[in-house]
Steps between C-alpha positions, in 0.01 A plus 500: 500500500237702664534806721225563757519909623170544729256287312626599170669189289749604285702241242864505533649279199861409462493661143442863687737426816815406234412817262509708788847309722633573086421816469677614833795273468536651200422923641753393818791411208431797303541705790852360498746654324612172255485442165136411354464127496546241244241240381626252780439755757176522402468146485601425881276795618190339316601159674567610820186749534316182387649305765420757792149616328421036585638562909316803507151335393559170686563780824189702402296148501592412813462821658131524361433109620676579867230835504205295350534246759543771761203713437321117476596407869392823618199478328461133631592570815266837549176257421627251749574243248738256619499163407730375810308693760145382359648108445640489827224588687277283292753230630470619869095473474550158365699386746275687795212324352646143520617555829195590646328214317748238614 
């Protein structure tokens, strides 16, 4: 998943987003006063960080497509590019055209 801040691309990767949901999932219960946890502790932190670190890149993704297409029909739209606007009023010349000829 990529990150765009200002013009800068960065690479988000699911790898990095789980290590770091782990990591403080894992701060946030030490910070508790239980016991230290067991293997299958462990276990269901590593599959649920896993789980969120996937919905946090799909959200990432279509964050970065919503801006991309933004910042593209802006872009599109400060050059005066518009398909409908220049088809229609091909259209309307058309049909000027034939009815002056007719």
């Amino acid at each position: 998943m990529s990150t765009i801040i200002g013009m800068e691309k960065t690479k988000t990767s699911k790898k990095a987003l789980r290590g770091l949901i782990n990591d403080a999932m894992q701060d946030a219960l030490n910070s508790l006063e239980l016991p230290q946890p067991g293997r299958k502790v462990k276990k269901l932190l590593q599959r649920n960080s896993k789980k969120l670190a996937s919905i946090f890149a799909d959200v990432i993704r279509r964050e970065d497509k919503k801006k991309k297409k933004a910042t593209k029909f802006m872009e599109d739209a400060v050059k005066g590019k518009s398909a409908k606007g220049k088809k229609s009023k091909e259209v309307k010349m058309e049909k000027h055209q034939k009815l002056e000829t007719v």
